[in-house]
C-alpha positions in Angstrom: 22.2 2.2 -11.8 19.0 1.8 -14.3 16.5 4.1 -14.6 13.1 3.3 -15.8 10.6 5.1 -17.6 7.3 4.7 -18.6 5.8 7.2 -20.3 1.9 7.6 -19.8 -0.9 9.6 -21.4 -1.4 11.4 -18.2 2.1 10.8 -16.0 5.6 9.7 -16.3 6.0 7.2 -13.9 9.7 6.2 -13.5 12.1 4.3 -11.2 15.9 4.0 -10.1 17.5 0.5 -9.2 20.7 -0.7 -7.8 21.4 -4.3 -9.4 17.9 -5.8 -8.0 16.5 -3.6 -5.7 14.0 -0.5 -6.6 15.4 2.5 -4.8 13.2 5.3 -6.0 10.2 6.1 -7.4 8.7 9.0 -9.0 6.1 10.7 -11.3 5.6 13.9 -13.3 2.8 14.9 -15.2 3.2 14.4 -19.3 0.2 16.1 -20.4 1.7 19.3 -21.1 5.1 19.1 -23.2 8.2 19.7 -22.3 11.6 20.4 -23.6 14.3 18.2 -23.4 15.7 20.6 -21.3 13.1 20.4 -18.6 12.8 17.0 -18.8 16.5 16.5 -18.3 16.6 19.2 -15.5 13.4 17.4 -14.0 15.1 13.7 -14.0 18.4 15.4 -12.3 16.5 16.8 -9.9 14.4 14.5 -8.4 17.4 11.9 -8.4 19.6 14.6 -6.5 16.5 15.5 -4.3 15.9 11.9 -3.3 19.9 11.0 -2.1 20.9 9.5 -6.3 23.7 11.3 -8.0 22.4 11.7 -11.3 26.1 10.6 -12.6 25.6 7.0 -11.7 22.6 6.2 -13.8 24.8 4.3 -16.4 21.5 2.9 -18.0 18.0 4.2 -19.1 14.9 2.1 -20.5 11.7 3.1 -21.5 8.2 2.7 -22.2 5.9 4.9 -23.8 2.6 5.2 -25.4 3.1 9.4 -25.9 4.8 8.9 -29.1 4.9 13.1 -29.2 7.6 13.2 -26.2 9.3 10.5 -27.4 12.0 12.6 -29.1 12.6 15.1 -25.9 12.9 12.6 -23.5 15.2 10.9 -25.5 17.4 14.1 -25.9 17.1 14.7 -22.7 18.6 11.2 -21.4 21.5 11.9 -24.3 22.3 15.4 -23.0 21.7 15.1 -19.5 22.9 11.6 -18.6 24.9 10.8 -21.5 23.1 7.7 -22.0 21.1 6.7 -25.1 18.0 4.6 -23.3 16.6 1.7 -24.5 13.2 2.1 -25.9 10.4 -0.5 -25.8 9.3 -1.2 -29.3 9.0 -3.5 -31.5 12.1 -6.1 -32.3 13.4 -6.4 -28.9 13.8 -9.6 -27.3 11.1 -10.1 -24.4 10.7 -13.4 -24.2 6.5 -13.3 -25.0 5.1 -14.4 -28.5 2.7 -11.6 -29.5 -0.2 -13.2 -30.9 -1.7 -10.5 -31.7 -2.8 -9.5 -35.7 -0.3 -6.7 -35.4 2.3 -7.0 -32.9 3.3 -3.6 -33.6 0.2 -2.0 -32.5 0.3 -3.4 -28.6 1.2 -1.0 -26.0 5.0 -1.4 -24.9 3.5 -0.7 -21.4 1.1 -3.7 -22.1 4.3 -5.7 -22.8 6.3 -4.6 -20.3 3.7 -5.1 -17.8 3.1 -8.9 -19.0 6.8 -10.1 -18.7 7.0 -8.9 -15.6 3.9 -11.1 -14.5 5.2 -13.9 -16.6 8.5 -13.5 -14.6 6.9 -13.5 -11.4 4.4 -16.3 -11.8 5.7 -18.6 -14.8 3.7 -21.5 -16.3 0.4 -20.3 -15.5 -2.4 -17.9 -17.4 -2.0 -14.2 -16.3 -4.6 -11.4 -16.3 -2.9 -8.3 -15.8 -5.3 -5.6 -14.8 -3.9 -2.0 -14.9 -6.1 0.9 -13.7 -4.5 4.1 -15.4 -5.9 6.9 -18.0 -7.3 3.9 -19.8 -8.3 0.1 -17.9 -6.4 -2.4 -19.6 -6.7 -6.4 -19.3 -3.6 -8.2 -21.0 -3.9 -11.9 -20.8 -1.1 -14.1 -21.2 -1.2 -17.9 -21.4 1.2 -20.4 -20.0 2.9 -20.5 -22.2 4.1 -16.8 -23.1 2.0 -16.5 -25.5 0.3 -12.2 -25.4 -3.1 -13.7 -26.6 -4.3 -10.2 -26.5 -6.1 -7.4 -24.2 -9.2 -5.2 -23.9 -9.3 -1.2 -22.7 -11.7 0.9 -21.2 -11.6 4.7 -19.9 -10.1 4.9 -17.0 -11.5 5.9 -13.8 -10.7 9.5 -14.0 -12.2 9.6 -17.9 -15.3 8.1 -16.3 -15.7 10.9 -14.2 -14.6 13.4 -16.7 -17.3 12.4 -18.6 -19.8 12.9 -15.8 -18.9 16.4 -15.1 -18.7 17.2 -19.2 -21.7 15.7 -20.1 -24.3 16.7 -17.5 -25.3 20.1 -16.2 -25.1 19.6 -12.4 -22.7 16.2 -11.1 -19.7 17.8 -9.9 -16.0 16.5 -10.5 -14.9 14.3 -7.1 -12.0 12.7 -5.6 -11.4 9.1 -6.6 -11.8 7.2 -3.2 -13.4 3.7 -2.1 -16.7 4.0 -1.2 -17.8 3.6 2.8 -21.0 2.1 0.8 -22.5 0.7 -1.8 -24.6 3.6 -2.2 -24.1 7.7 -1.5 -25.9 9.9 0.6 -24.7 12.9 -1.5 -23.9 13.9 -4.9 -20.3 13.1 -4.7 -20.8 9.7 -3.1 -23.0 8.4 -5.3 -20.3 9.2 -8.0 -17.8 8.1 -5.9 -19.4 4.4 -5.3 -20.6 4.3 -8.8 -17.3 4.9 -10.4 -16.1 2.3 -8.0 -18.6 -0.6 -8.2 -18.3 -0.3 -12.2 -14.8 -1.3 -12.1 -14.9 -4.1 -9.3 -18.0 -5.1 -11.7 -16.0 -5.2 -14.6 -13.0 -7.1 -13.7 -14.7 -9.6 -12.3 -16.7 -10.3 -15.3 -13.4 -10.2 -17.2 -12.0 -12.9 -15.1 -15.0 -15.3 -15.0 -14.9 -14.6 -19.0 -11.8 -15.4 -19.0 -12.0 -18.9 -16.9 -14.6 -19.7 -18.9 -13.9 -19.3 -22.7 -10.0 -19.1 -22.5 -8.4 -21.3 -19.4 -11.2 -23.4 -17.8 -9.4 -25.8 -15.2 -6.7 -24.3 -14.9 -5.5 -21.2 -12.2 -5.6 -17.8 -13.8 -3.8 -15.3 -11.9 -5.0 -12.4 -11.6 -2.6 -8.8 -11.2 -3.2 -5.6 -10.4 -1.3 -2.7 -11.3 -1.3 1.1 -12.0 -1.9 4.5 -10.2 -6.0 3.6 -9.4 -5.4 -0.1 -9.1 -4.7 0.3 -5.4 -9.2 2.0 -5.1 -9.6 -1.7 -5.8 -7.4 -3.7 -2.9 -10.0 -4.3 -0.5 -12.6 -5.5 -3.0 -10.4 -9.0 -3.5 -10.6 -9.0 -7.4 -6.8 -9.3 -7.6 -4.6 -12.3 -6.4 -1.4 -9.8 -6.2 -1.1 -6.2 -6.4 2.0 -4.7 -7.7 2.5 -0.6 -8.3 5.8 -1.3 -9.6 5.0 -4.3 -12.0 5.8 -2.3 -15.3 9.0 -0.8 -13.7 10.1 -4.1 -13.1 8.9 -5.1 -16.7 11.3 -2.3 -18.1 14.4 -3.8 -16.1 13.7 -7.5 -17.7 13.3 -6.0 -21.3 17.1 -4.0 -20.5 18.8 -7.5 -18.9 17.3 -9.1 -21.8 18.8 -6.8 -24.6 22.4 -5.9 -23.2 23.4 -4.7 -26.6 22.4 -1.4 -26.3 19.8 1.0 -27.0 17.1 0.9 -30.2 
């Protein structure tokens, strides 16, 4: 079995598959810390708690852009599964030319969320939206080539904001609106927060098809814990929770050498 990590500014959002097949999913918050004791005893946990013997995770990979927890989790995969993961980072074979001006400096959850796409849908531009503590638009040509990406705050920053910087709007519950307008205080934050972001990505994509790929068919993916507010609103060709889960297991078939 591989497990999958990816490590984000505001969860760990990880994965268990058997050759092919995705068999588990999971999250835990990473904004406060941990040992690599509790991270280890957290991992064994939820495997055992979901029907996985811990003991048959012969593989680990992993993403992260929390470079402070990088060293726990990575103790905790040594001392707890006796496996020394794979980490996403710079020099591994992924199959994308970064175009970037410094590779380096590109989110491994960026790249593991492209080759994914790229997987999926070969020989076509690729817009891969994903709606987490930050927005993020990575766009991919059809030829491999990471041409670059664009972030925002996130949904839940959005509103954070909101509730920080005025005296009287109220924290609310991420949802999609019944309306394009509110009839109370949370509403109106509600469909705000929500019309901003369908706004935005669409203006990214028709961007995009005009500057960058005119004539030909961008495809457009969602991904990412908030992604799914967006389904109904039709702004994504294909939505996929899972996408940089499935980007971790490419990056691991692709380097069967061993860890970094």
């Amino acid at each position: 079995m591989l497990m999958v990590l990816d490590v984000g500014n505001t969860q760990i959002f990880g994965g268990v598959f058997l050759k092919d097949q995705l068999q588990l999913r999971f999250r835990k918050t990473s904004k406060v810390p941990c040992s690599s004791d509790e991270y280890g005893l957290f991992l064994r946990q939820v495997l055992r708690e979901n029907s996985v013997d811990p003991v048959q995770v012969k593989h680990i990979a992993i993403s992260s852009v929390v470079p402070d927890v990088n060293y726990s989790i990575s103790s905790a995969c040594i001392k707890y599964f006796n496996v020394r993961p794979l980490i996403l980072q710079a020099g591994l074979k992924t199959g994308l030319k970064i175009k970037t001006v410094n590779p380096q400096e590109v989110g491994s959850d960026l790249i593991a969320g492209a080759l994914a796409a790229v997987h999926a849908y070969p020989n076509r531009p690729i817009l891969v939206v994903d709606f987490g503590t930050a927005n993020t638009f990575s766009v991919v040509n059809a030829q491999r080539e990471f041409l670059g990406a664009s972030i925002v705050p996130g949904l839940r920053l959005a509103m954070e904001s909101l509730q920080q910087g005025t005296a009287k709007l109220p924290t609310v519950a991420l949802k999609t609106p019944d309306k394009v307008f509110g009839r109370t205080t949370a509403e109106a934050i509600q469909s705000g927060l929500y019309y901003q972001a369908v706004g935005m990505v669409k203006e990214v994509i028709v961007q995009l098809k005009q500057t960058e790929f005119p004539g030909e068919s961008l495809m457009v993916i969602g991904t990412g814990g908030l992604a799914g507010l967006l389904q109904q609103a039709g702004v994504f060709d294909h939505y996929d929770p899972d996408l940089i889960l499935k980007g971790l297991k490419i990056v691991f078939e692709l380097n069967p050498e061993g860890a970094a």
